[in-house]
SEVOTI-133275 format. One record per residue (C-alpha): x, y, z. Coordinates in steps of 0.001 Angstrom, whole numbers, padded with zeros to 6 digits, always signed. Each point is the difference from the previous one (the first is absolute). Example, Ala and Ser with C-alpha at 12.3 -4.5 7.8 and 13.67 -1.06 7.14 Angstrom:
<atoms>
+012300-004500+007800 +001370+003440-000660 
</atoms>
This chain:
<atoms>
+011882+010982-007139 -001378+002111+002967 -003131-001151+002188 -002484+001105+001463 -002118-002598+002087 -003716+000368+001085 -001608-002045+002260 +003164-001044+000820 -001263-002026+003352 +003385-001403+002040 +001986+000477-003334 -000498-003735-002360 +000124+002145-003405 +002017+001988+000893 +002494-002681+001388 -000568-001768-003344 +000731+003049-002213 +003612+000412+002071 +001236-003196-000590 -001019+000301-003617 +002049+002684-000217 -002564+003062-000198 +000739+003175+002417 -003210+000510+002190 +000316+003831+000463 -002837+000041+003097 -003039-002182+001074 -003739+001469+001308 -001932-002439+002391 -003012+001219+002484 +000625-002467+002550 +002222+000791+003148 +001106-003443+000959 +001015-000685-004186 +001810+003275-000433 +001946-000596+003467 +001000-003371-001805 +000577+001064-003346 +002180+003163+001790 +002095-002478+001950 +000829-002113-003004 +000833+002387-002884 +002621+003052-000579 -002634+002320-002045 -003008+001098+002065 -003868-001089-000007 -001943+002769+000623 -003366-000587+002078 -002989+001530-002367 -003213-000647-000813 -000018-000422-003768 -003825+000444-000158 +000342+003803+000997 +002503+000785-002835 -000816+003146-001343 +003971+001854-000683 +001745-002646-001750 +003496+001550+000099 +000841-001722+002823 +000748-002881-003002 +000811+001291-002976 +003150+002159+002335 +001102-003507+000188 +000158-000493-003533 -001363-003709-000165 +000718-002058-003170 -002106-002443+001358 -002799-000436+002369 -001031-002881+001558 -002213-001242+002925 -003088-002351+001279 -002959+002188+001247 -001741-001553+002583 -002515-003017-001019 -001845-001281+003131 -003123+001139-001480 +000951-002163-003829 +001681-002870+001790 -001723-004070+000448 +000837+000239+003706 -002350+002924+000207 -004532+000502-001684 +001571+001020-002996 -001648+003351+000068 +002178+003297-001206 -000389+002490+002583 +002263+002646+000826 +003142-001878-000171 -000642+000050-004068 +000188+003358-000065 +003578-000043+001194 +000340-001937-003829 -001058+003250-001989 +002156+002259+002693 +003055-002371-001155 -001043+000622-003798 -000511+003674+000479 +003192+000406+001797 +001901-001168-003109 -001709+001655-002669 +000561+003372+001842 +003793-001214+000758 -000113-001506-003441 +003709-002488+000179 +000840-001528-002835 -001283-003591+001501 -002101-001107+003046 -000918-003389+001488 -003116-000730+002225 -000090-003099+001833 -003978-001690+001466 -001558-002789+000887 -000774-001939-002899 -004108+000263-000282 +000400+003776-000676 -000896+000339-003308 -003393-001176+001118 -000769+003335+001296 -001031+003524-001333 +002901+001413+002008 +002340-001466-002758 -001590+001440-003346 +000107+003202+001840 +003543-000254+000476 +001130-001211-003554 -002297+002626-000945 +001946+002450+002139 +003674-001793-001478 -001612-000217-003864 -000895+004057+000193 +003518+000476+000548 +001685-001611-002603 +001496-003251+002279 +000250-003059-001961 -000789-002589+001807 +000302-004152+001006 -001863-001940+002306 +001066-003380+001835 -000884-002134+002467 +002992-001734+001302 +000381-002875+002351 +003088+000795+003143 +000653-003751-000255 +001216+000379-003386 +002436+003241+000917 +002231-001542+002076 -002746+000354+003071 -000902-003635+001952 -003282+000833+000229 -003351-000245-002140 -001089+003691-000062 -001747+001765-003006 +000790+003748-000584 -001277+002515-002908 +002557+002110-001516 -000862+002957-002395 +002982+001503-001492 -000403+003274-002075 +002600+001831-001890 -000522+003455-001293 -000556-000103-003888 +000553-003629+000233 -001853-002411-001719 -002846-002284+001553 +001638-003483+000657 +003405+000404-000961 +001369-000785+003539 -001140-003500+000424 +002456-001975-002094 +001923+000989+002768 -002259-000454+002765 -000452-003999-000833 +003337-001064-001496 +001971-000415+003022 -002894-001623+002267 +001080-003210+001463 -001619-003324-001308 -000409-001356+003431 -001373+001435+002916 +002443+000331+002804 -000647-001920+002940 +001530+001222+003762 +002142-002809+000203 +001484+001777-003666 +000275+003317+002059 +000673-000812+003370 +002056-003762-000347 -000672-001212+003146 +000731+002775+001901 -003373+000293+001503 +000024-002908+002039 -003690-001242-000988 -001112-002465-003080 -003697+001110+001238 -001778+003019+000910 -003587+001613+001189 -001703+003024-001812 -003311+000639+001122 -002249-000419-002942 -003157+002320-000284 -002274-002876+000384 +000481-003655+000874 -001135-001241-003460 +003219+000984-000361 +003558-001644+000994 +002168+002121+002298 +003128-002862+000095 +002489+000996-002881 +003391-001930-000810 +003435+001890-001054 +000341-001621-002492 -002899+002733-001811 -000382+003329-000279 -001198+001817+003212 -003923+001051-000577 -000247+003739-000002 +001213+001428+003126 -002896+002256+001069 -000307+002231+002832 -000417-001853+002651 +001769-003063+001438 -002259-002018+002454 +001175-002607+002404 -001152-003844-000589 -003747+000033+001353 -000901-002603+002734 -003517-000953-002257 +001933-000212-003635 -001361-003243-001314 +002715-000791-002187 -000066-000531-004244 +000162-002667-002183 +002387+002248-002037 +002423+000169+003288 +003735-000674-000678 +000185-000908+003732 -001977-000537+003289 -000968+003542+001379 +001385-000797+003289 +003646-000676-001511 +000558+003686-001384 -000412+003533+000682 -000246+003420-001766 +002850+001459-000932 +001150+002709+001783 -000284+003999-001150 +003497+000450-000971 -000662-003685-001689 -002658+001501-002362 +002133+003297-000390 +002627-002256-001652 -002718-001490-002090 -000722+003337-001569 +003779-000090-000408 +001098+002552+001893 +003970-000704+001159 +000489-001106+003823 +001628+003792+000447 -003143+001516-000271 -000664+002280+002831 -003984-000306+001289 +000509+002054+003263 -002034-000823+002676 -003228+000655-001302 -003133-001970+001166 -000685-003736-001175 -003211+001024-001725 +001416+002913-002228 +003527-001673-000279 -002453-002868-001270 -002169+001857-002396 +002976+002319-001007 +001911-003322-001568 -003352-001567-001361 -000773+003213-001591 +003407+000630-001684 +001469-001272-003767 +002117-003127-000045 +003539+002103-000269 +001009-002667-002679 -003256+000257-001515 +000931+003751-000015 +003304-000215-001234 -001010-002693-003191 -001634+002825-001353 +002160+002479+000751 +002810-001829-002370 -002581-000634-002182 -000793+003709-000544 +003955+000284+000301 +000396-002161-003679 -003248+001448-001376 +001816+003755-000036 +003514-001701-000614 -001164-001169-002786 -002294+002795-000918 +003239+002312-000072 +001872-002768-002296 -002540+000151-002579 -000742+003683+000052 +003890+000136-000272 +000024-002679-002476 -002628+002449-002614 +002279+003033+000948 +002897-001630-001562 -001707-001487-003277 -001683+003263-000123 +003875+001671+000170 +000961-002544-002342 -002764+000373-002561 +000564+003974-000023 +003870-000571-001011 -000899-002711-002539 -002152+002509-001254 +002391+003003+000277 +002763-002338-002265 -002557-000343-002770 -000501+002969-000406 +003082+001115+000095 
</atoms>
């Protein structure tokens, strides 16, 4: 199927979706330093626009999309930030309005997981309902699709004249029983059995083993302080490990080794991998929305044939 990708950030969707398969056709991102990226690292092109100034929407539907997919912008939604929608939830309604004036046969939005809390939301199923998208919500953890680290994302999948859940059979059947651990991902190819990630506060531990899942990798990636007081909950003394590096972190959000960063500052090559979707993460439901239509087509092909067959069996009666 062809893609479009919104929000696309350095290109984790998108990267996901390819190696599921799916055909991205182009990718819109409003930030220089992602869309450099995302340019260096993909055949089809990301476009820089602003997707809250939208008003001509044939710049899409030339592409003919069958699906559309993308992650608007959360700061304002996320637990690492007050929790407050500001303008960055608008950017959720653009992404709704976007489709239902494209109107693809399927779409998938990707957020942090604490966005139904918000107005923002209703107003976009609103937006998706108006238009006739069926639609399934899920809240899947990256640890359990084939990602080594504990990270909770929302998914909203709609499909045009669909029918309101009938997608998640497929979301959960193939979700792993166990999280995966680095040491599962990574062997011991990291060199490490311990590492430091800063926690937000020191009632909380910031010394992790590989043998768990990484805690989300956010935005930033902080050296080991000189005052950190250390955690009962430490797998290790603080002054026996360090962080792991930035292109450490990248392969955490499984992107492959061959993935070109450029040389783009620490602090947005930093936020740019924090901010992006797992590529496995990506691509689990990418082959999950591959078997939902796969077997979609069977069945519709299935009722086409006893349908065929009923008409002759009726035909020979009569005759």
């Amino acid at each position: 199927m062809k893609v479009v990708d919104l929000f696309s950030g350095c290109g984790g969707m998108s990267l996901g979706f390819q190696n599921a398969g799916f055909e991205i056709v182009s990718a819109f991102e409003n930030w220089d330093e992602a869309v450099s990226v995302y340019n260096a690292n993909f055949k089809h092109p990301c476009v820089n626009l602003d997707l809250s100034q939208v008003e001509d929407y044939s710049v899409f539907k030339q592409l003919n999309p069958e699906i559309i997919i993308g992650g608007p912008p959360c700061q304002d939604y996320s637990s690492s930030g007050n929790r407050i929608a500001k303008d960055n939830a608008n950017l959720t309604t653009d992404f709704a309005n976007i489709v239902v004036n494209v109107k693809p046969k399927f779409f998938l939005m990707e957020n942090v997981d604490q966005i139904k809390k918000y107005d923002v939301y209703d107003k976009a199923v609103n937006i998706f309902k108006s238009a006739g998208y069926g639609l399934t919500s899920k809240i899947l953890d990256a640890s359990l699709c084939g990602v080594p680290q504990k990270r909770k994302r929302f998914f909203l999948f709609g499909e045009f004249n669909g029918t309101d859940d009938s997608f998640l059979p497929f979301l959960e059947k193939n979700l792993s029983k166990k999280p995966m651990t680095l040491r599962d991902y990574f062997g011991n190819s990291l060199g490490i059995e311990h590492y430091y990630r800063h926690p937000r506060n020191y009632n909380r531990r910031g010394v992790f083993s590989i043998d768990e899942p990484s805690p989300t990798i956010r935005g930033v990636n902080r050296p080991v302080p000189s005052g950190y007081p250390g955690h009962h909950n430490d797998t290790a003394p603080v002054t026996e490990v360090r962080p792991l590096t930035t292109l450490e972190r990248s392969y955490v959000q499984t992107f492959p080794a061959y993935f070109d960063f450029l040389s783009i500052s620490k602090t947005n090559l930093e936020q740019m991998i924090g901010n992006a979707v797992p590529v496995k993460m990506a691509e689990y439901v990418a082959n999950a929305i591959n078997e939902y239509v796969k077997n979609k087509n069977s069945l519709n092909e299935a009722l086409k044939q006893d349908k065929q067959m009923n008409m002759f069996e009726f035909e020979v009666i009569n005759i």
